[in-house]
C-alpha positions as CSV (number, residue, x, y, z in Angstrom):
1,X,15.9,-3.2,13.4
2,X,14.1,-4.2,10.2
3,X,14.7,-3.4,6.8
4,X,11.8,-0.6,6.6
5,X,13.1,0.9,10.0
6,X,16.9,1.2,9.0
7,X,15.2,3.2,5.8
8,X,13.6,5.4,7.4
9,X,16.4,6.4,10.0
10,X,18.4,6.9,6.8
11,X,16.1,9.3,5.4
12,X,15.7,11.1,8.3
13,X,19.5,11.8,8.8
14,X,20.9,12.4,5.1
15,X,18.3,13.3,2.8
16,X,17.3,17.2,2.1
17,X,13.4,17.6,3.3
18,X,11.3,18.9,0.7
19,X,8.1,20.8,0.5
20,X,5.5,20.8,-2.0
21,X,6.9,24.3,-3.8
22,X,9.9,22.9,-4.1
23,X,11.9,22.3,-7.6
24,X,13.9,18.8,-8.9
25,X,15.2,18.3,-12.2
26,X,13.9,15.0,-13.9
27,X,13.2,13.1,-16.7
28,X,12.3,9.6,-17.5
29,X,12.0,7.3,-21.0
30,X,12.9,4.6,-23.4
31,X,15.2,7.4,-25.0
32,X,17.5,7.4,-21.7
33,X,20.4,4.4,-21.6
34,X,19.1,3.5,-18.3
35,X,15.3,3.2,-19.3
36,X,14.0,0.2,-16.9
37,X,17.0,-0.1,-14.7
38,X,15.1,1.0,-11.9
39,X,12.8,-1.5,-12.5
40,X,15.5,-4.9,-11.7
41,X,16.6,-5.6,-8.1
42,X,14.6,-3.2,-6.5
43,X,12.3,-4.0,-3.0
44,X,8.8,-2.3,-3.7
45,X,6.4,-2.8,-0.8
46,X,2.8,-2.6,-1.5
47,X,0.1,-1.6,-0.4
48,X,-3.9,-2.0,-1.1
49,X,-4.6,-0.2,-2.9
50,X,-1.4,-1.4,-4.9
51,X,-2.5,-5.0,-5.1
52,X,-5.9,-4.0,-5.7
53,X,-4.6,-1.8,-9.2
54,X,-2.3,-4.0,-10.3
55,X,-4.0,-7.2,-10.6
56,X,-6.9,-5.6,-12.7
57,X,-5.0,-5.9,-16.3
58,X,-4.0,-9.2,-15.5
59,X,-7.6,-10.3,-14.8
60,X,-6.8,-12.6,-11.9
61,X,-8.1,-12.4,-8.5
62,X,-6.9,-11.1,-5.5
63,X,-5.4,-14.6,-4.0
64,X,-4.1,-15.5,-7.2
65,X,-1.9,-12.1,-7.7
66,X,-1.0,-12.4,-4.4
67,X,0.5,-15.8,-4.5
68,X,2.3,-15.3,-8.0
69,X,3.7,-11.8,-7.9
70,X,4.4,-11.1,-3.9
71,X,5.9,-12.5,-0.9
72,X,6.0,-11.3,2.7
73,X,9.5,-10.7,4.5
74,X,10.0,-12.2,7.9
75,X,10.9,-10.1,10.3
76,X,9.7,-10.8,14.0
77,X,9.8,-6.6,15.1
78,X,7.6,-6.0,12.3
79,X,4.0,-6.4,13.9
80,X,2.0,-6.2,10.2
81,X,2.8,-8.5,7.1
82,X,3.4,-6.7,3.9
83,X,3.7,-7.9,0.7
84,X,6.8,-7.3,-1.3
85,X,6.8,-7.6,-5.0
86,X,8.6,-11.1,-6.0
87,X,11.0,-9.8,-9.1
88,X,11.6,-13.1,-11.3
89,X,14.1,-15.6,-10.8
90,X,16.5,-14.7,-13.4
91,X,20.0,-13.2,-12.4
92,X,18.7,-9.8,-13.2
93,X,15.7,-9.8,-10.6
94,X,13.8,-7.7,-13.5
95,X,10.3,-7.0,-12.2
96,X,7.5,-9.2,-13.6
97,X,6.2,-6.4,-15.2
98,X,8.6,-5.2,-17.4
99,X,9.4,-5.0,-21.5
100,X,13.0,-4.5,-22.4
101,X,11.2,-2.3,-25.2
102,X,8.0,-0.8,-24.0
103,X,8.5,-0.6,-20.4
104,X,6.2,-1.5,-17.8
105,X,3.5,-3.3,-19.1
106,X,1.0,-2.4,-16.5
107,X,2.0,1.3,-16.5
108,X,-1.5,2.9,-15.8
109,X,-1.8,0.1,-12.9
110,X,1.7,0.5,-11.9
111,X,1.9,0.6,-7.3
112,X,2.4,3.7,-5.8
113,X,6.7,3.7,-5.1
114,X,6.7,3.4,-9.1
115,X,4.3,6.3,-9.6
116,X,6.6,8.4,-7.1
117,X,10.4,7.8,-8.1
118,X,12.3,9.7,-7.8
119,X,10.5,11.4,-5.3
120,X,9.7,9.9,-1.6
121,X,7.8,10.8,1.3
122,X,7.8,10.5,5.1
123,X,4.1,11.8,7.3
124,X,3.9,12.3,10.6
125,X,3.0,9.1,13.0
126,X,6.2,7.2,10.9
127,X,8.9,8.3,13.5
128,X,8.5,10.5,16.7
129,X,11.1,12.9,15.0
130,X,8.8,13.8,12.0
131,X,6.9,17.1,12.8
132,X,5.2,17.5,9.3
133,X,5.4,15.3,6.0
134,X,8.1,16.2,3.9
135,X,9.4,14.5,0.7
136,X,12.9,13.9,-0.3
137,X,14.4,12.5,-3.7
138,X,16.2,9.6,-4.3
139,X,19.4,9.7,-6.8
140,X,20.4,6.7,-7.6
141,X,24.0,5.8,-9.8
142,X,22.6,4.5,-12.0
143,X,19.7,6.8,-13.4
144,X,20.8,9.5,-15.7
145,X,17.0,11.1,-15.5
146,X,18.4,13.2,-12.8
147,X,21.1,15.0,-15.1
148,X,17.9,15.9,-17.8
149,X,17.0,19.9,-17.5
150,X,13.2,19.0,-17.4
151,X,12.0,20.9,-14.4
152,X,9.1,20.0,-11.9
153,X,7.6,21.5,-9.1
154,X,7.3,18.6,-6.1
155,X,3.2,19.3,-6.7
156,X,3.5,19.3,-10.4
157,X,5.0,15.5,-10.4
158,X,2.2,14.6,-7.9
159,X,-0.6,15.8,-9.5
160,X,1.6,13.9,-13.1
161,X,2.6,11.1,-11.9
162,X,0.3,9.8,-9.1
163,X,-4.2,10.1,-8.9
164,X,-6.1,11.3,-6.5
165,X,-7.2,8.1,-5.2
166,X,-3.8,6.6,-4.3
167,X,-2.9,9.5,-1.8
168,X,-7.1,9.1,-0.3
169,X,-6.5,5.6,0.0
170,X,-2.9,6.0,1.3
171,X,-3.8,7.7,4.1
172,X,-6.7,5.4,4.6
173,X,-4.1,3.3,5.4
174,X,-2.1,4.3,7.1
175,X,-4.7,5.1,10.0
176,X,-4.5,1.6,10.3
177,X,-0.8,0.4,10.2
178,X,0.5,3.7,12.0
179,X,-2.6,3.4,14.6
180,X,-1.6,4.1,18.0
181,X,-2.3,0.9,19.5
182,X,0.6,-0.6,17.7
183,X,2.8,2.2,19.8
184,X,0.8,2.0,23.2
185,X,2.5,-2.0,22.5
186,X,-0.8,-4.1,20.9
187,X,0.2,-7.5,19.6
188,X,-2.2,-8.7,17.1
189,X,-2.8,-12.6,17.7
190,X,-2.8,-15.5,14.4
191,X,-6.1,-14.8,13.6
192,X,-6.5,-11.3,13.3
193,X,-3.3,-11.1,11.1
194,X,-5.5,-12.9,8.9
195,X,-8.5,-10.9,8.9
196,X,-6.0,-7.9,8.4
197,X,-4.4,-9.5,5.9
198,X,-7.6,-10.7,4.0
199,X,-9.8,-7.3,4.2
200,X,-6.7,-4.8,2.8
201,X,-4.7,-7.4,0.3
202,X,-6.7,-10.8,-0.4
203,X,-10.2,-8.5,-0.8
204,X,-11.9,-11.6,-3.0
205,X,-11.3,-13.5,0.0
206,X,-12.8,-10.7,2.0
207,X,-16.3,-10.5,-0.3
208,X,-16.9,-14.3,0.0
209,X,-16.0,-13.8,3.7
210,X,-19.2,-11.4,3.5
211,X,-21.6,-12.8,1.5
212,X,-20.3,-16.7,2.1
213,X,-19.9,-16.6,6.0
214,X,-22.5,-15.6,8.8
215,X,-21.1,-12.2,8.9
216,X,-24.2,-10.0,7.7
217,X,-26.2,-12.5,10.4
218,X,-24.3,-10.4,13.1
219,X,-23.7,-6.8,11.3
220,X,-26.6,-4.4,10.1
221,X,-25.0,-3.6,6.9
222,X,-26.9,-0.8,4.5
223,X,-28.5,-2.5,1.9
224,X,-26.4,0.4,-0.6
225,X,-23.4,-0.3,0.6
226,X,-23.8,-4.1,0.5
227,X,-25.1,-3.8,-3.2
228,X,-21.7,-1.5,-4.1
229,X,-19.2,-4.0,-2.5
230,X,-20.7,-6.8,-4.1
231,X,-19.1,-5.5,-7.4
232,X,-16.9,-2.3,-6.7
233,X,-13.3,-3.2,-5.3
234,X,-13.4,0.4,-3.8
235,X,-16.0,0.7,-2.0
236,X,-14.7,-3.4,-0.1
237,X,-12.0,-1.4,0.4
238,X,-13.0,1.2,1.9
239,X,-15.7,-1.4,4.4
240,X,-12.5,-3.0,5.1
241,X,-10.8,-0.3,6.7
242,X,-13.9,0.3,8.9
243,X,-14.3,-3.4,9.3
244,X,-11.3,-3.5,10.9
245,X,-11.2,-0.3,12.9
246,X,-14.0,-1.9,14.7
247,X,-12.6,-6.0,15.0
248,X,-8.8,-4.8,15.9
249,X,-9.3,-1.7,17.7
250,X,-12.6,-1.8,18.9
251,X,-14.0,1.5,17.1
252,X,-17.5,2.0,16.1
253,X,-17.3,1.9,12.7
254,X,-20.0,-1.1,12.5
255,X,-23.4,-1.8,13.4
256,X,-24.4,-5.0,15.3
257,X,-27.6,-6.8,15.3
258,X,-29.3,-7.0,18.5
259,X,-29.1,-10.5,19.0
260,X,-25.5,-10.4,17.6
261,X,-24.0,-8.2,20.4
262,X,-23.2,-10.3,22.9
263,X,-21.3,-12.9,20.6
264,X,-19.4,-9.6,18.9
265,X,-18.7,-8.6,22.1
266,X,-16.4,-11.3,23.2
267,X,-14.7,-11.8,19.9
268,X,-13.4,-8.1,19.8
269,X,-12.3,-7.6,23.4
């Protein structure tokens, strides 16, 4: 069973389920003893929206971030890579991020598991035994934020702590990686590992792949949405989730040119 799997068998036996009226007592800052504790030895999993945030204040592109500040576990049962954040190679494993002083340096960039702690969630499609999402909060030994009397609601610290966007893109998302191919058993072969990996993490990759490649020779793409993608890391998001609706799972989220069909055809069945 892989690492993210025993997790979320975990959550599903011990922690309390919570719903969004619920109330949790926290409070987080350079004024606690344990300000950026959280932020050493810690596995944070990523996702596009992530690595599309994060690499903005760094003004690097999407290859480059993704080779510095990630790798990808091996695990042969999981079916989709995912990129972990690297923590650097010092015995404390502090994230690259980090400022004994000031914190996380990328704070309004900072990935989605940083925006939520302590607070988790689980949606349906995740496990069989999930009915509805829930949330649940993590206590960890060391953090002393818990034992603070500020009180939230669980929708207070979302609509705090974590924009709009992240949850739309989220879910985005997860149509993709929870798709119910993957259960019905679909194996995705070399090459379309790439193209997954390239479209949601390594998007620079993916714009040259449009405008560099014979791509728009075969796909009738609005002239709009072509001039929005060009520039907007969004919106190439957002074509890379239908983009690969249509090339892995064979929904039509994508026009084909006439003469383009036939070749399309055999490359997505």
């Amino acid at each position: 069973m892989s690492q993210i799997e025993n997790l979320k068998q975990e959550i599903l036996k011990e922690y309390p389920r919570l719903g969004i009226e619920d109330k949790f007592c926290f409070e987080c800052g350079p004024h606690l003893e344990c300000f950026n504790v959280c932020c050493s030895d810690v596995n944070i999993f990523l996702t596009p929206y992530d690595v599309l945030q994060m690499r903005k204040p760094l003004n690097i592109d999407s290859t480059s971030f993704l080779a510095e500040y990630t790798i990808v576990p091996f695990d042969k049962q999981q079916k989709l890579p995912v990129p972990l954040m690297k923590m650097r190679d010092t015995e404390s494993k502090e994230c690259h991020f980090v400022d004994p002083e000031k914190g996380c340096t990328i704070y309004q960039h900072r990935p989605w598991p940083c925006r939520m702690y302590p607070l988790g969630s689980a949606s349906p499609g995740e496990t069989e035994v999930i009915s509805k999402p829930f949330y649940f909060l993590m206590k960890e030994e060391h953090c002393k934020g818990h034992n603070r009397p500020k009180e939230w609601k669980i929708k207070e610290w979302l609509d705090d702590q974590v924009p709009e966007a992240y949850t739309e893109f989220g879910e985005l998302f997860k149509r993709i990686a929870l798709h119910p191919a993957f259960s019905q058993g679909k194996d995705l072969a070399p090459q379309q590992i790439d193209m997954y990996w390239m479209a949601l993490y390594d998007i620079d990759r993916f714009r040259r792949f449009i405008f560099e490649s014979t791509f728009l020779q075969r796909f009738d793409v609005d002239q709009d949405r072509l001039d929005s993608i060009k520039t907007d890391d969004e919106e190439l998001l957002l074509f890379g989730f239908d983009w690969l609706r249509f090339s892995l799972f064979g929904e039509k989220r994508m026009k084909v040119k006439p003469d383009a069909e036939k070749w399309v055809k055999g490359k997505t069945t």
